[in-house]
MIGU-792752 format. One record per residue (C-alpha): x, z, y. Coordinates in steps of 0.02 Angstrom, whole numbers, padded with zeros to 5 digits, always signed. Layout:
N
east = X | up = Z | north = Y
...
END
This chain:
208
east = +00000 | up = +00000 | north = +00000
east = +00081 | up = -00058 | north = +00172
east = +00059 | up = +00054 | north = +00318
east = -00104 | up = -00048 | north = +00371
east = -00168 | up = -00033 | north = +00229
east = -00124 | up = +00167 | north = +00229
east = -00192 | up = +00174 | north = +00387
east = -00351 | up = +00078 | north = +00375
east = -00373 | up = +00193 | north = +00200
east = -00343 | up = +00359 | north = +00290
east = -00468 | up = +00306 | north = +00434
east = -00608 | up = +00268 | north = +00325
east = -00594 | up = +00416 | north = +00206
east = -00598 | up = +00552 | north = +00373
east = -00747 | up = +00445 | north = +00433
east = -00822 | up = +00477 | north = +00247
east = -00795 | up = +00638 | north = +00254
east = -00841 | up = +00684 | north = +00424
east = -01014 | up = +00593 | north = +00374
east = -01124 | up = +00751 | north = +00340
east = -01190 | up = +00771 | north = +00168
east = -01223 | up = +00859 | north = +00005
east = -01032 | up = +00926 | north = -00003
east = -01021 | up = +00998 | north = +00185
east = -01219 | up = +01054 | north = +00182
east = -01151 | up = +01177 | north = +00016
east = -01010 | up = +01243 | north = +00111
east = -01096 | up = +01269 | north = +00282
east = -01251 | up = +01335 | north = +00156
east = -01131 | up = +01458 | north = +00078
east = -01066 | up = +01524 | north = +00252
east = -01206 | up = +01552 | north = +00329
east = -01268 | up = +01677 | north = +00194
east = -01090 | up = +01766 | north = +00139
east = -00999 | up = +01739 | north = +00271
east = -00848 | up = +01631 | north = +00335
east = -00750 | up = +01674 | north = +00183
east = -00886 | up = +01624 | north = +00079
east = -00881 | up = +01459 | north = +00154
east = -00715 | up = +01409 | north = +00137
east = -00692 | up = +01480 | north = -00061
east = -00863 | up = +01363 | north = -00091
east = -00765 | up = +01197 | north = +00001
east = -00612 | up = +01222 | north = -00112
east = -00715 | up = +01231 | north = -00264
east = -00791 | up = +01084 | north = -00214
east = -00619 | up = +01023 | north = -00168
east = -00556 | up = +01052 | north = -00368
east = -00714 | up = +00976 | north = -00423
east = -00664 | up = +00814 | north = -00335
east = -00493 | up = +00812 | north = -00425
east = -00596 | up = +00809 | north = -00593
east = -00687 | up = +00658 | north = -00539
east = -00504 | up = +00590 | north = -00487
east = -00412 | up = +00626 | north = -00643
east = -00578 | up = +00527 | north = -00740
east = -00571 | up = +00407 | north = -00635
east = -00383 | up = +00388 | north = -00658
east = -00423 | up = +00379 | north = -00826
east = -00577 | up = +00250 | north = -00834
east = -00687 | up = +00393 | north = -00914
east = -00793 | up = +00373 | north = -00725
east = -00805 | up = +00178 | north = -00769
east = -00888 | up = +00205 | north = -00945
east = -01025 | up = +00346 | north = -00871
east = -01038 | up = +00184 | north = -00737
east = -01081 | up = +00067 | north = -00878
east = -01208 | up = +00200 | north = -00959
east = -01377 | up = +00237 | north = -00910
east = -01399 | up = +00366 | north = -01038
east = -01218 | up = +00467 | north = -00969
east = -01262 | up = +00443 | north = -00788
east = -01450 | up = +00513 | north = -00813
east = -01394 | up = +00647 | north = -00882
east = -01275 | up = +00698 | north = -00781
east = -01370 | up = +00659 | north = -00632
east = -01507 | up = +00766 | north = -00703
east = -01404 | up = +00915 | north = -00751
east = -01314 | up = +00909 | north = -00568
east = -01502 | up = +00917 | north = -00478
east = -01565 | up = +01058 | north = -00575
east = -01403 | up = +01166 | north = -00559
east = -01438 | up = +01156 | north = -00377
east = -01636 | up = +01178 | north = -00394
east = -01590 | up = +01338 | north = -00465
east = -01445 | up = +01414 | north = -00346
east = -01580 | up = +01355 | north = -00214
east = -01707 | up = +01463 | north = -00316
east = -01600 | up = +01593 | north = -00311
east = -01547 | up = +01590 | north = -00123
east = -01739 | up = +01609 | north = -00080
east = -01769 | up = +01741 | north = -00182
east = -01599 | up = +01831 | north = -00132
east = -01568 | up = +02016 | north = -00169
east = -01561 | up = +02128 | north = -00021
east = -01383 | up = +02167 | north = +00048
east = -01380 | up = +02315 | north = -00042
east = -01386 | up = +02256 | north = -00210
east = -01266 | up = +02128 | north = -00166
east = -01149 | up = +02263 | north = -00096
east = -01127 | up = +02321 | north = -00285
east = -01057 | up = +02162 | north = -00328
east = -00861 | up = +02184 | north = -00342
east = -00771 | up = +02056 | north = -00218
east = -00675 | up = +01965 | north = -00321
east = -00822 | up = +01904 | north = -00452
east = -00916 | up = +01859 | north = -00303
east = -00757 | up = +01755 | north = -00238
east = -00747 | up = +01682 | north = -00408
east = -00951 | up = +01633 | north = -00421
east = -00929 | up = +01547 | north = -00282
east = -00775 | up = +01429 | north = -00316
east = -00898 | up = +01393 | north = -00467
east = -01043 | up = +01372 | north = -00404
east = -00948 | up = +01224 | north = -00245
east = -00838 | up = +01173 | north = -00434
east = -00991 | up = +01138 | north = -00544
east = -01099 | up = +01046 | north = -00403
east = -00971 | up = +00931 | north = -00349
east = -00925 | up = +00916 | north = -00546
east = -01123 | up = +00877 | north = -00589
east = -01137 | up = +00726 | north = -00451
east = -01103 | up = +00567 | north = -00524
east = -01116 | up = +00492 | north = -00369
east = -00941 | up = +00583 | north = -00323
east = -00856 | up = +00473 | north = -00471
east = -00950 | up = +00319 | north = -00438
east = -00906 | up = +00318 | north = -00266
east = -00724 | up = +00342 | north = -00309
east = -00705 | up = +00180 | north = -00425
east = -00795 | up = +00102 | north = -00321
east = -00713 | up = +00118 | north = -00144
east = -00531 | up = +00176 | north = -00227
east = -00503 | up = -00011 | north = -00312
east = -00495 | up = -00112 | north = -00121
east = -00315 | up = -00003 | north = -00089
east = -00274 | up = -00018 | north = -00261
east = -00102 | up = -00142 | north = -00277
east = -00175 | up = -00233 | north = -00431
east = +00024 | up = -00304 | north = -00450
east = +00069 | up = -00118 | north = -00500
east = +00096 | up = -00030 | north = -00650
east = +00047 | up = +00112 | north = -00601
east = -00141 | up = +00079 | north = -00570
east = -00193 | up = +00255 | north = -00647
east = -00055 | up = +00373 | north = -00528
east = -00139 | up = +00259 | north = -00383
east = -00309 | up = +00305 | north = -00398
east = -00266 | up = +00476 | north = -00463
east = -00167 | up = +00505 | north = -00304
east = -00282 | up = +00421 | north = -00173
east = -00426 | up = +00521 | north = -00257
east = -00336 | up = +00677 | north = -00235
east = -00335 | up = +00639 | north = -00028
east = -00501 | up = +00609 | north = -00030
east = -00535 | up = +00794 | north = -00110
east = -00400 | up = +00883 | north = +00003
east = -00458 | up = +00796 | north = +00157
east = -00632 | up = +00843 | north = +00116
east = -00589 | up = +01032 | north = +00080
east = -00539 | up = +01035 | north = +00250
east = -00689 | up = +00962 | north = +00324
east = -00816 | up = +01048 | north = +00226
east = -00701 | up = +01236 | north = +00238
east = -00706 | up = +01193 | north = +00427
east = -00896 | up = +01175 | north = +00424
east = -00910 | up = +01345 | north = +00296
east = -00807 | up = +01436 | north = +00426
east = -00914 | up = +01389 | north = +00565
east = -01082 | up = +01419 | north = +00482
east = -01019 | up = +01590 | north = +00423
east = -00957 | up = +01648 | north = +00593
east = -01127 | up = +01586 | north = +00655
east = -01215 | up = +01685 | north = +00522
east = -01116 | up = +01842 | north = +00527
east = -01199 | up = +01921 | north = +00673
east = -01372 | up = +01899 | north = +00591
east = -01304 | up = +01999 | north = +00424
east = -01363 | up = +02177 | north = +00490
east = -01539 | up = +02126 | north = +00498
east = -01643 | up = +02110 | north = +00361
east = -01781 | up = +02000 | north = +00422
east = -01648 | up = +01866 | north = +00507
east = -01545 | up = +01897 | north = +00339
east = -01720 | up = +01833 | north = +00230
east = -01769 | up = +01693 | north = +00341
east = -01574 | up = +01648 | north = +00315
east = -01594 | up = +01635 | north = +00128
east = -01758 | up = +01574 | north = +00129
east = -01675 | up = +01410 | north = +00254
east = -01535 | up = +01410 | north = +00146
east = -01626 | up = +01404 | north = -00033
east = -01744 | up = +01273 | north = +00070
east = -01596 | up = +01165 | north = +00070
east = -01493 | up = +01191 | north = -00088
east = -01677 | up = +01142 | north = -00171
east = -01680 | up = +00995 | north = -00069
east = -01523 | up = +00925 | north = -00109
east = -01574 | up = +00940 | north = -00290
east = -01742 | up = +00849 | north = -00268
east = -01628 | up = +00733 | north = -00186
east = -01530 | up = +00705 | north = -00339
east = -01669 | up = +00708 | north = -00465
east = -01733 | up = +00571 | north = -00391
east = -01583 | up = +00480 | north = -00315
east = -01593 | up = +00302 | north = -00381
east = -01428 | up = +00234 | north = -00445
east = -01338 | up = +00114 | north = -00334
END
């Protein structure tokens, strides 16, 4: 790839990201009900998620689910109802105390699995990857796999950045509303509105 190229790749992948949608409305989701930590632990699980799409990709498993109604389906399916059901459970959130009992870390660690597993579940993630990765590919290489494997993993680190940036704002937004209880429920209840949504979106996404 010559430094146009580079350019012209880097340029459209910050625009991509920057482009609000399912991956930065988690993260900003996730802030602005735990807090600004929250946020950013959600964007790098979604972050790691992306590499898995990468490394299939990289791989051509992403090209076969392509080819497979049955694989996509299902995948599409089991992404929309994971999220149907962390939106169920955002609107029908414990009260801060019972939260409070949670130790910190397993609550650090739902949440890198909860942004992991959504981002995992999308197929759209790896069908968007083989199909906007293969215009900077240099089809004269022999190292076709490192290339998309590598360009794949700027797409996830630049959008870990993006989407941590919009968790940290969201959670510093949301922080001064954690002492009440009533601006805490109509939080959640906003929140879960959207997290269902995005599922619904999915369950009924057609494929492209």
């Amino acid at each position: 790839m010559d430094y146009a190229q580079a350019g012209l790749f880097v340029l459209a992948v910050l625009i991509l990201n920057l482009t609000p949608g399912p991956d930065m409305m988690f993260s900003a989701v996730s802030g602005m009900r735990n807090g600004a930590r929250a946020g950013l632990i959600s964007a790098l699980g979604i972050g790691v998620g992306g590499l898995v799409h990468a490394t299939l990709a990289a791989v051509g498993v992403t090209a076969l689910i392509a080819s497979s109604d049955i694989a996509y389906h299902a995948l599409r399916v089991a992404g929309a109802l994971y999220l149907l059901w962390l939106g169920i459970s955002a609107f029908f959130e414990k009260s801060a105390a019972d939260q409070a009992e949670i130790p910190q870390n397993l609550t650090a660690r739902g949440l890198f699995f909860k942004g992991f597993v959504t981002n995992v579940l999308n197929p759209k993630v790896g069908l968007f990857f083989i199909a906007f990765l293969p215009q900077f590919i240099d089809p004269s290489s022999d190292q076709l796999a490192l290339q998309v494997f590598l360009m794949g993993c700027f797409v996830s680190f630049s959008g870990t950045i993006i989407n941590g940036t919009a968790g940290l704002i969201a959670g510093r937004a949301g922080q001064w509303a954690s002492g009440n209880p009533r601006i805490r429920k109509t939080i959640s209840r906003v929140s879960g509105g959207v997290l269902m949504g995005l599922g619904v979106r999915l369950l009924f996404l057609e494929r492209g």
